[in-house]
C-alpha positions as semicolon CSV with decimal commas, in nm:
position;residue;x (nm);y (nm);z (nm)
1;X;0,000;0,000;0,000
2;X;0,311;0,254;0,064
3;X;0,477;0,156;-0,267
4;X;0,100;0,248;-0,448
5;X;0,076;0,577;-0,258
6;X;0,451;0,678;-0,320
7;X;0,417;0,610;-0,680
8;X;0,027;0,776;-0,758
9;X;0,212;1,123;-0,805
10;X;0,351;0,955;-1,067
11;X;0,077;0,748;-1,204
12;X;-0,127;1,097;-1,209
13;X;0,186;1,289;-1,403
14;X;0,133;0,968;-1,681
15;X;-0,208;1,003;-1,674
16;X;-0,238;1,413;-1,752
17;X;0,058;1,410;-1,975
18;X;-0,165;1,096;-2,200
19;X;-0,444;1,290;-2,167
20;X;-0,268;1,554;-2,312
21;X;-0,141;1,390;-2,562
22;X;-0,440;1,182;-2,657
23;X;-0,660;1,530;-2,701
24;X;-0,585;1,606;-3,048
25;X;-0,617;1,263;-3,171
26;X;-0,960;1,230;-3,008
27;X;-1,093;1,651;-3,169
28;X;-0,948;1,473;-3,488
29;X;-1,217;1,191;-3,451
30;X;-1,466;1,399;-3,344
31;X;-1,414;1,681;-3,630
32;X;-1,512;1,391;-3,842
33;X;-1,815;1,356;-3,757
34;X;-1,972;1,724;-3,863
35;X;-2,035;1,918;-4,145
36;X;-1,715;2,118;-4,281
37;X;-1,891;2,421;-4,181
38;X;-1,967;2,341;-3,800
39;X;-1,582;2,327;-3,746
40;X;-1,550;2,720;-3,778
41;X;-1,814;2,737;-3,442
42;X;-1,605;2,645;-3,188
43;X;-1,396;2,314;-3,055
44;X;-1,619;2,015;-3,086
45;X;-1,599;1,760;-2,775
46;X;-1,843;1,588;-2,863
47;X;-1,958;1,343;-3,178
48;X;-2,163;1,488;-3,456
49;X;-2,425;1,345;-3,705
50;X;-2,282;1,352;-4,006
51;X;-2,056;1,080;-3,970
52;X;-2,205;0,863;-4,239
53;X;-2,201;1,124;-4,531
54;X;-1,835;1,223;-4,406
55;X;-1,787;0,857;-4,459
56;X;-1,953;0,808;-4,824
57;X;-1,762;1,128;-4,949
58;X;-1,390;0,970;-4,844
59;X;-1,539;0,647;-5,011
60;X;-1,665;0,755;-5,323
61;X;-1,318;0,956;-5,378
62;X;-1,153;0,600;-5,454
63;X;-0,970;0,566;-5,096
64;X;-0,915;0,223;-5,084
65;X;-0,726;0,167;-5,357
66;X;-0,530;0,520;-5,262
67;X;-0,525;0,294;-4,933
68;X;-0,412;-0,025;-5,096
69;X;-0,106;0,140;-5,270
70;X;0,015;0,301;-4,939
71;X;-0,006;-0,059;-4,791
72;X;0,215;-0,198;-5,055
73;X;0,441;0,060;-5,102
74;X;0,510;0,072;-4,695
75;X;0,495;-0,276;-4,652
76;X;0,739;-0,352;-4,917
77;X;0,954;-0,089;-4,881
78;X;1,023;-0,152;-4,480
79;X;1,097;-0,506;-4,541
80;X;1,363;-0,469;-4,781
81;X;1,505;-0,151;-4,554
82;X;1,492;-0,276;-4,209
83;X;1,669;-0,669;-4,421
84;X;1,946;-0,368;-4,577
85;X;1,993;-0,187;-4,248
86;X;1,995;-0,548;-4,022
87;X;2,271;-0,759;-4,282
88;X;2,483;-0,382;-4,307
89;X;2,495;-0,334;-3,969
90;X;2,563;-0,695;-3,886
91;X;2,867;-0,666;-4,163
92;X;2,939;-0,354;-3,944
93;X;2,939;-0,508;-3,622
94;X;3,101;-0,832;-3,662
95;X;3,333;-0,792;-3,966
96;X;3,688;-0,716;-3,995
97;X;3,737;-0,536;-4,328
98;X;3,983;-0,277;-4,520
99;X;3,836;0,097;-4,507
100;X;3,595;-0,080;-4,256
101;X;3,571;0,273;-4,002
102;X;3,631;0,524;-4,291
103;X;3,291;0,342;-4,456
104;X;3,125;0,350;-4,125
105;X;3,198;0,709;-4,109
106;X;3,098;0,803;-4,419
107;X;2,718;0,650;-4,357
108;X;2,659;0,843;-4,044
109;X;2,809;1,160;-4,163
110;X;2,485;1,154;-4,445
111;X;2,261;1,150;-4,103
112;X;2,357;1,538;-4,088
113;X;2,246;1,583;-4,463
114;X;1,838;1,657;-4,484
115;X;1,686;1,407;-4,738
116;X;1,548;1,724;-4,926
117;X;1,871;1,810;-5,072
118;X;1,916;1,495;-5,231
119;X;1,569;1,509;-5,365
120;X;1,646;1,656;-5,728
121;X;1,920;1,431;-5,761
122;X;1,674;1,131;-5,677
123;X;1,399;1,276;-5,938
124;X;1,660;1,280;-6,172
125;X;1,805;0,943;-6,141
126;X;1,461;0,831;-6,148
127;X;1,366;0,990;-6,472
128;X;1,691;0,827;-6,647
129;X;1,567;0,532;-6,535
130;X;1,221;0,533;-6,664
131;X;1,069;0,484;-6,341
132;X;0,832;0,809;-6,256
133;X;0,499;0,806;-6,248
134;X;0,549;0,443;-6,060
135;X;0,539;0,332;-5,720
136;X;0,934;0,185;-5,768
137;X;1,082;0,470;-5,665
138;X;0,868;0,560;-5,306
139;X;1,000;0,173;-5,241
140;X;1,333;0,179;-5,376
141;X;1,418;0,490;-5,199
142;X;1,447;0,408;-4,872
143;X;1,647;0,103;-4,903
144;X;1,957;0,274;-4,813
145;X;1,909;0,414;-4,469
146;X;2,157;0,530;-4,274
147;X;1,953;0,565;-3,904
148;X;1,907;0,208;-3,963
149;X;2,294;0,095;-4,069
150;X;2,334;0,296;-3,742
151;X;2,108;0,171;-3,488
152;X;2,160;-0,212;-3,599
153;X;2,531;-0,169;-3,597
154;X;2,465;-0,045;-3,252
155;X;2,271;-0,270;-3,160
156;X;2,439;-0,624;-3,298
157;X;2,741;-0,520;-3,088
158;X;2,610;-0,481;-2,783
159;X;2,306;-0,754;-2,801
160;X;2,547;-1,072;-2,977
161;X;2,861;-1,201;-2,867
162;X;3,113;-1,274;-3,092
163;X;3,127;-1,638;-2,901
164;X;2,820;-1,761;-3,094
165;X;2,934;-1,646;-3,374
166;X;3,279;-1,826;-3,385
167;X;3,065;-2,110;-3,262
168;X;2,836;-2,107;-3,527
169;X;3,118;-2,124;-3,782
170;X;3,284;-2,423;-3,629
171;X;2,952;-2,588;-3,640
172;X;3,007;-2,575;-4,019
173;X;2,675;-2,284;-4,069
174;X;2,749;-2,048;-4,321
175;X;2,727;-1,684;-4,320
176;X;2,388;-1,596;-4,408
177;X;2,286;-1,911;-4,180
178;X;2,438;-1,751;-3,892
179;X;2,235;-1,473;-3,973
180;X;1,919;-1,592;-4,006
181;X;2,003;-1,896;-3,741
182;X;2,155;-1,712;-3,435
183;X;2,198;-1,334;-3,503
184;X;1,809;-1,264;-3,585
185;X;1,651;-1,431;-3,303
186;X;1,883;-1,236;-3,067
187;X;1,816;-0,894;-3,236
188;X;1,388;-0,930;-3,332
189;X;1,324;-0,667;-3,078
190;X;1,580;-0,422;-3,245
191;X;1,387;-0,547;-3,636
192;X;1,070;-0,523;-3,517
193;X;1,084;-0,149;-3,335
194;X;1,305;-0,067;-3,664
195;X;1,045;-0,209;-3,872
196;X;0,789;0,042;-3,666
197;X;0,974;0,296;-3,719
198;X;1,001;0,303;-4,096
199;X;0,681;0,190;-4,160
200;X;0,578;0,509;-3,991
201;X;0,795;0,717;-4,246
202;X;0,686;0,568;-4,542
203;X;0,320;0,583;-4,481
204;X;0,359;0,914;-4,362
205;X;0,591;1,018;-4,656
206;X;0,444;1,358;-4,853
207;X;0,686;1,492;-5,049
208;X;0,844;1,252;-5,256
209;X;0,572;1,106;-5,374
210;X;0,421;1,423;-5,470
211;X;0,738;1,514;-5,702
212;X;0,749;1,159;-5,819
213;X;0,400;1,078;-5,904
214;X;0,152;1,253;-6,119
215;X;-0,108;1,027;-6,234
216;X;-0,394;0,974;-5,982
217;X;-0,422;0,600;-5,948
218;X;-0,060;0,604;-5,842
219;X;-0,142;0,844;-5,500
220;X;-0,046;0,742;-5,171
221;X;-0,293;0,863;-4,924
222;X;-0,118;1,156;-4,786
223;X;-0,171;1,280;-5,177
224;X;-0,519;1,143;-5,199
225;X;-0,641;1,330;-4,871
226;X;-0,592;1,654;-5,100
227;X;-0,836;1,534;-5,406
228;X;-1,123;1,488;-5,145
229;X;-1,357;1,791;-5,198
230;X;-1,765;1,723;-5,235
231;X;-1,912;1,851;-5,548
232;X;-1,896;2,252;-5,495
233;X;-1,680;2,327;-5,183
234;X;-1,347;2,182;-4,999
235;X;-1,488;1,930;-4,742
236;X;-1,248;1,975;-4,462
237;X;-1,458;1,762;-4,212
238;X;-1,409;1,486;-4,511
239;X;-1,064;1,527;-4,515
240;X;-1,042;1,476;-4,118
241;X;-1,219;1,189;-4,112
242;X;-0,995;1,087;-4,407
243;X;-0,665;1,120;-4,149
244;X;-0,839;0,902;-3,883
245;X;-0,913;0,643;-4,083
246;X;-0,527;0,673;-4,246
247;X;-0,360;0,608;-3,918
248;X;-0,556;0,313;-3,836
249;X;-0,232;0,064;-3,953
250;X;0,013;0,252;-3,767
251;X;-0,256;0,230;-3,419
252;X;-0,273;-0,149;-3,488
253;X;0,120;-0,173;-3,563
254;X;0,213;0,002;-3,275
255;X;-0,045;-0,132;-3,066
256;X;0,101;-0,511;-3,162
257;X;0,441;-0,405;-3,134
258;X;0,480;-0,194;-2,819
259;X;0,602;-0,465;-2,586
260;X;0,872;-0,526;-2,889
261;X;0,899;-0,152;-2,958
262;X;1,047;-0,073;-2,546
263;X;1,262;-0,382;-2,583
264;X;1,406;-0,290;-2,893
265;X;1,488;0,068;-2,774
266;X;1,691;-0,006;-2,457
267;X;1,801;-0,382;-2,543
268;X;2,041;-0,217;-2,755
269;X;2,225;0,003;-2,456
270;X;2,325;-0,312;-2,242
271;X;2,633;-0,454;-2,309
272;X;2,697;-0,854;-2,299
């Protein structure tokens, strides 16, 4: 009973700073749910009745497909970069190679560098390559990312002794089935919360696929949220409604992920 009355200052600090936190999520929901025009009255805190034509507008604009080709371009794209970022870092970690540091250097020094710059150089090599106005580029460009070469080169060193490596060898397992065999099980937290983590960016990425794509069927749905409109006016509440239904995958990712997520974030930071 001590321990529960020492810690409720604490348990109340959680519970304010969620609820704080948790506010604009829940006026996003509940802007949904009323005519575009009601939202210039004053903050809504509670739901509206116009849920259901909110809902046929987003619907009729083609969102699921808009949906469908965020899915696969986030899906796919994650895969292949957190696989990249886990076998780098791994080479990284565990490898003894010529120019080994001066390479390692090199991919955390591009950390400092904004993706924007590099933006026009990625259109371009796109365009020589016949690939705009496809999805190949929002999943091809990502592949190569340096947080992740980072945080799994962190993370490998301090999570996977070189012991089961060397024993792995003498057991006659070859490289990539030391990987997938003993290195993988050991760092799944660090994948998964990686995996989390870049899903995030690609669902939420804006601007290259804006520069990248200009036919409509191609849109991701942060570009399709901007063609929703009823027939004579810009439907805001639409559009709101729109944006809670687009983070639905990242509620239910996170959501099946957290315990994964907090292991993967300080599993990392403790050596042996």
């Amino acid at each position: 009973m001590k321990t529960y009355i020492t810690k409720l200052p604490v348990y109340l600090f959680v519970a304010v700073l969620s609820l704080f936190a948790l506010i604009p999520f829940y006026t996003m929901i509940i802007m949904g749910t009323y005519v575009s025009e009601d939202l210039y009255t004053g903050l809504k805190l509670l739901p509206g009745h116009y849920f259901i034509e909110n809902f046929k507008t987003v619907m009729s604009q083609n969102f699921l497909h808009f949906y469908g080709n965020s899915l696969l371009v986030s899906v796919v794209n994650t895969t292949l970069a957190v696989l990249v970022s886990a076998l780098t870092g791994f080479a990284f970690a565990k490898y003894q190679f010529k120019g080994k540091k001066l390479l390692y250097y090199f991919v955390i020094a591009t950390l400092m560098i904004p993706p924007q710059l590099g933006l026009i150089g990625f259109v371009v090599e796109m365009r020589w390559l016949g690939l705009v106005n496809t999805l190949y580029p929002l999943i091809l460009g990502g592949l190569a990312n340096a947080f992740g070469v980072f945080w799994m080169t962190q993370y490998i060193s301090s999570a996977v002794p070189n012991e089961i490596i060397e024993s792995g060898r003498l057991d006659g397992c070859s490289e990539m089935g030391i990987f997938i065999r003993i290195v993988f099980p050991v760092i799944r937290p660090a994948f998964i919360t990686l995996f989390m983590l870049f899903f995030l960016w690609s669902w939420n990425n804006y601007l290259t696929p804006l520069v990248i794509i200009n036919k409509e069927k191609l849109y991701t749905i942060p570009l399709a949220i901007s063609l929703i409109s009823s027939e004579y006016r810009t439907d805001y509440a639409a559009r709101i409604l729109a944006l809670t239904l687009s983070t639905l995958p990242i509620l239910i990712l996170f959501a099946a992920g957290s315990k994964h997520l907090i292991r993967g974030l300080v599993g990392g930071s403790i050596k042996g």
